[in-house]
DSSP file (Angstrom, degrees, kcal/mol; ACC not computed):
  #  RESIDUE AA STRUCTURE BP1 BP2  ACC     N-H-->O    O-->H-N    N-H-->O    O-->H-N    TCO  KAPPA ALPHA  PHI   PSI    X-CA   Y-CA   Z-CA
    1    1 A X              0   0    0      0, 0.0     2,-0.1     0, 0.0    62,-0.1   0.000 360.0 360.0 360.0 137.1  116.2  119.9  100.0
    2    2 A X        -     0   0    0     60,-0.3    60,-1.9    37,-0.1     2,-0.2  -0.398 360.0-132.2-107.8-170.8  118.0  122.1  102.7
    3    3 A X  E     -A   61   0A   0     58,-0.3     2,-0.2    31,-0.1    58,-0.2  -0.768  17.2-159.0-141.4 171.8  116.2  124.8  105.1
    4    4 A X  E     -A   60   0A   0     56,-1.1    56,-1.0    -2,-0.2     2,-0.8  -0.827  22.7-111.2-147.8 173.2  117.5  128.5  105.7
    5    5 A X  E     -A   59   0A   0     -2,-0.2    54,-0.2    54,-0.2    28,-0.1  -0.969  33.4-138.4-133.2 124.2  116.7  130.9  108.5
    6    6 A X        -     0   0    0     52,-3.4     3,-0.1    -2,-0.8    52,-0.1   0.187  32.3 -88.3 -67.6 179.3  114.8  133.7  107.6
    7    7 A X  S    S+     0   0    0      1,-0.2    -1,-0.1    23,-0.0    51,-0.0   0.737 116.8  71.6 -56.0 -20.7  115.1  137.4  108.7
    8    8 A X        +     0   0    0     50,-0.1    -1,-0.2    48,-0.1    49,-0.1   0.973  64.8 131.5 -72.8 -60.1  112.7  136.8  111.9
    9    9 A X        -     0   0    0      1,-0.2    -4,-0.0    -3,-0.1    45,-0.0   0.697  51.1-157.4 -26.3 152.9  115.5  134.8  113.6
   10   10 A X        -     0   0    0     20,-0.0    -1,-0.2     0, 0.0    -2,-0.1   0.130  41.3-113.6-126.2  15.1  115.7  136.2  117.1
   11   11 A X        +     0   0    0     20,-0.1    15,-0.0     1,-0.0    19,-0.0   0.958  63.3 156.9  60.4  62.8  119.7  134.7  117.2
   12   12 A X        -     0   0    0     19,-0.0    -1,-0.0     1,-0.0    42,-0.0   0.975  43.2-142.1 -43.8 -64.5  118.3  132.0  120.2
   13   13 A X    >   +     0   0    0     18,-0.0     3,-0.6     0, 0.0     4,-0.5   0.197  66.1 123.9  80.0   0.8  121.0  129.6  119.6
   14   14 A X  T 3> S+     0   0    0      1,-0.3     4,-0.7     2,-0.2     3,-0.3   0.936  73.7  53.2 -68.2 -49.3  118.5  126.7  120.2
   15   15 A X  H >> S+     0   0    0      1,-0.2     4,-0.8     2,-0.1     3,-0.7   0.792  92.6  53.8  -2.2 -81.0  119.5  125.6  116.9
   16   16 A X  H <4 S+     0   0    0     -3,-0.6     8,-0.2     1,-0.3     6,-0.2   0.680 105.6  55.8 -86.3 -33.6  122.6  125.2  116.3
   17   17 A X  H 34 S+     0   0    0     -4,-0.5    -1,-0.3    -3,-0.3    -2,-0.1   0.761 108.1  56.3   8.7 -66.8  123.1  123.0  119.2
   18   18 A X  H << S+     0   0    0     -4,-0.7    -2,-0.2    -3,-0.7    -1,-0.2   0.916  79.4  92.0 -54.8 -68.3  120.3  120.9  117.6
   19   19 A X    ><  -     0   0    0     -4,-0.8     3,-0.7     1,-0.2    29,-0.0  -0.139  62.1-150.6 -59.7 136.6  121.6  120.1  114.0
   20   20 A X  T 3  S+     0   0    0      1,-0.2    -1,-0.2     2,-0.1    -2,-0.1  -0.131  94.4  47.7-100.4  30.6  123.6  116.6  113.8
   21   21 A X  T 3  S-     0   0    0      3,-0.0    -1,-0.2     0, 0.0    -2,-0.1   0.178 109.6-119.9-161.2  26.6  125.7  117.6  111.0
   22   22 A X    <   +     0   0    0     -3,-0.7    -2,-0.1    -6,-0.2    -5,-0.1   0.776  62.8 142.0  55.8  50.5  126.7  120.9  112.3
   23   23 A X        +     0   0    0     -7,-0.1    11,-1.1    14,-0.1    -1,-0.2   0.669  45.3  77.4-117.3 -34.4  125.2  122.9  109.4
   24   24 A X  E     +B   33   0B   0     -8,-0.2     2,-0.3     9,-0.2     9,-0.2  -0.590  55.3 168.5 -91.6 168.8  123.8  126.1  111.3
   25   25 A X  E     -B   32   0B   0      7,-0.8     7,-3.5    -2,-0.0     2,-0.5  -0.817  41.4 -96.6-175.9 148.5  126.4  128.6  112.2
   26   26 A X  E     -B   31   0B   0      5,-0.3     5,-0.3    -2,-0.3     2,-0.1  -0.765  46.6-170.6 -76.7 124.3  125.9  132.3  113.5
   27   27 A X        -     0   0    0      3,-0.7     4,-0.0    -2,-0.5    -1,-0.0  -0.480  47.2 -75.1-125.6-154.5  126.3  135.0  110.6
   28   28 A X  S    S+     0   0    0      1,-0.2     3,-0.1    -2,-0.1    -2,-0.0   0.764 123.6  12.1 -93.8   6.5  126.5  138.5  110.5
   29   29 A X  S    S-     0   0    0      1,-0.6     2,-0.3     0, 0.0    -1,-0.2   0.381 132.4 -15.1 -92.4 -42.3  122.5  139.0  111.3
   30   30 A X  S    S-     0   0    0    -20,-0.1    -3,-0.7   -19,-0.0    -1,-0.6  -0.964  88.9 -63.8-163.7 180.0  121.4  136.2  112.2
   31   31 A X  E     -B   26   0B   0     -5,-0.3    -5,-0.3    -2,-0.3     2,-0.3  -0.447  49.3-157.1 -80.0 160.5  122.3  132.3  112.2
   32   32 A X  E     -B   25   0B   0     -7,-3.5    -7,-0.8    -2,-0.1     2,-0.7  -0.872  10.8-131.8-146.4 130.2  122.7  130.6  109.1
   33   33 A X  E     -B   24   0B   0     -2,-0.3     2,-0.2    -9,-0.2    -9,-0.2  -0.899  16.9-131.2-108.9 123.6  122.5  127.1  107.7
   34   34 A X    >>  -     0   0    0    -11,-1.1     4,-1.4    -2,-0.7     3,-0.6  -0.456  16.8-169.9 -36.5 103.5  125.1  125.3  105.3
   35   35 A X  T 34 S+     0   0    0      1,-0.2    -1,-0.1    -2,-0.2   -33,-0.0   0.166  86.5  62.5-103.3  37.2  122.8  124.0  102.7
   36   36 A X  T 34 S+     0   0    0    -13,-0.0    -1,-0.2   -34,-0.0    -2,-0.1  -0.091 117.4  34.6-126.4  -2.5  126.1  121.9  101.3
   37   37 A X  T <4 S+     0   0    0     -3,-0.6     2,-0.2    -4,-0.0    -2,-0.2   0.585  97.5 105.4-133.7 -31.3  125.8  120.4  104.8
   38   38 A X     <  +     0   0    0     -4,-1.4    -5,-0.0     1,-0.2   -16,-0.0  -0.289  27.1 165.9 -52.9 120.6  121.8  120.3  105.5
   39   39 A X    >   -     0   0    0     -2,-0.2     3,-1.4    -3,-0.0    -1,-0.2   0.327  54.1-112.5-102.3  12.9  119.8  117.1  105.5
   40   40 A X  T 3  S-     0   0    0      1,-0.2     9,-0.1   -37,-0.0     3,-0.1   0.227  71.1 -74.6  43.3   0.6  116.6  118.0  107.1
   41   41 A X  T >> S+     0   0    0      1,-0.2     3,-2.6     7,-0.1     4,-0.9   0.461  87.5 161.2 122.1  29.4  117.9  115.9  109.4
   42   42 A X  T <4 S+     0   0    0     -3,-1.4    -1,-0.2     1,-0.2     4,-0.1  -0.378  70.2  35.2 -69.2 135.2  117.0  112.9  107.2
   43   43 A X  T 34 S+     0   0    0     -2,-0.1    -1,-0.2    -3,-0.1     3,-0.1   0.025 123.5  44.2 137.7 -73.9  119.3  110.0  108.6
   44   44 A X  T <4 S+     0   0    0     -3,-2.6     2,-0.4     1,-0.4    -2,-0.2   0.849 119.9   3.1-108.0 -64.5  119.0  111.1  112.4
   45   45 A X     <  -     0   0    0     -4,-0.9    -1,-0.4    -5,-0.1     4,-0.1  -0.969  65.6-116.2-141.0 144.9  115.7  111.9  113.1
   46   46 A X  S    S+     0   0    0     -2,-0.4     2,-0.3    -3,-0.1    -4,-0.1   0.533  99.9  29.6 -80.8   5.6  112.5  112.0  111.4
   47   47 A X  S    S-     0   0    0     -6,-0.1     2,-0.5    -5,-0.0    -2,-0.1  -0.990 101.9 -89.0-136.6 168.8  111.7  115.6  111.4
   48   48 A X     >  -     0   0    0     -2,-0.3     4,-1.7     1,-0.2    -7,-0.1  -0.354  33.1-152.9 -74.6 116.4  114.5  118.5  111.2
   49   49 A X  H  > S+     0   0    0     -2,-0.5     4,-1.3     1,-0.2    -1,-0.2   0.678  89.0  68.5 -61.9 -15.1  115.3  119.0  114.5
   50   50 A X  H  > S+     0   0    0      2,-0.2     4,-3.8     1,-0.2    -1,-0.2   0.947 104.4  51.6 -51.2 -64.4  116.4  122.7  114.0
   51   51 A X  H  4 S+     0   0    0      1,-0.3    -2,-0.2     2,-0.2     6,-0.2   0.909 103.9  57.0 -48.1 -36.8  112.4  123.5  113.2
   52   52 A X  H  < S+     0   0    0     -4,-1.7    -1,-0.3     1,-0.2    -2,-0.2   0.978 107.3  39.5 -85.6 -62.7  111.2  121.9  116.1
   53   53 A X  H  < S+     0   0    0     -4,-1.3    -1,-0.2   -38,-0.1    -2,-0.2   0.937  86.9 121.5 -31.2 -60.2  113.1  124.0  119.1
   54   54 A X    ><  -     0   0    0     -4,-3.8     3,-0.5     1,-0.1     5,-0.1   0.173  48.4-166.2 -34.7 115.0  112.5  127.3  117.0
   55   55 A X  T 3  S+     0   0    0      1,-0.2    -1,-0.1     2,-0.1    -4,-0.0   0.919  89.1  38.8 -59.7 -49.1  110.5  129.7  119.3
   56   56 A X  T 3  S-     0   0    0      1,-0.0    -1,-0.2     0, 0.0    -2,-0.1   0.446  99.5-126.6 -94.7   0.2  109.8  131.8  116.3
   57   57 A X    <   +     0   0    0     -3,-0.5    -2,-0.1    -6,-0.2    -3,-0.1   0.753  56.1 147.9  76.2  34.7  109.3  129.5  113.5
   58   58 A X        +     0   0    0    -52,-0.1   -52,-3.4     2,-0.1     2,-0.9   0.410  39.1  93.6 -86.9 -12.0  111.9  131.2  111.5
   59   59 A X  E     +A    5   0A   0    -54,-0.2   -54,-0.2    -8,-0.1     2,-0.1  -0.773  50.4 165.2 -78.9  87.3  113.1  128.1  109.6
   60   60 A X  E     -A    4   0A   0    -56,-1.0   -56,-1.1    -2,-0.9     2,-0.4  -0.338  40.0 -76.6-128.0-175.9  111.7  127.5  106.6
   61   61 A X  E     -A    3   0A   0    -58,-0.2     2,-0.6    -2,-0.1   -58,-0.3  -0.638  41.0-119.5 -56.3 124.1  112.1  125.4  103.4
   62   62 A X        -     0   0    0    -60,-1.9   -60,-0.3    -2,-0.4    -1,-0.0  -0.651  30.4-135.5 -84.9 121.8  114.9  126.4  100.7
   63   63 A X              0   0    0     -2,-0.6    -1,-0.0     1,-0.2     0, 0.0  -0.113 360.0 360.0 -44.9 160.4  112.8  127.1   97.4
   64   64 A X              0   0    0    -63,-0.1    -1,-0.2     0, 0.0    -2,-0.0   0.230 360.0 360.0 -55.5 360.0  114.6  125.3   94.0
């Protein structure tokens, strides 16, 4: 299961920084995760480190 960044995103950058497999990425609204690249950070750390930084809580789960 990957995660996405919703419309709130406030373009931080505390993110992208964050992810160990280089998945999130600036796009042409807001920054954007590779879910062909996302692991929830499963691997590296035991919770996705993306979620945890976000000021706005913008990160969510990607539905099936």
């Amino acid at each position: 299961m990957a995660l996405f960044i919703s419309d709130e995103c406030i373009n931080c950058a505390i993110c992208e920084a964050e992810c160990p497999n280089n998945a999130i990425f600036s796009g042409e609204q807001h920054y954007e995760i590779d879910p062909e690249r996302c692991t929830v950070c499963q691997g590296f750390f035991p919770t996705p480190q993306c979620q945890e930084v976000c000021p706005v809580d913008c990160i969510l789960p990607m539905l099936a």
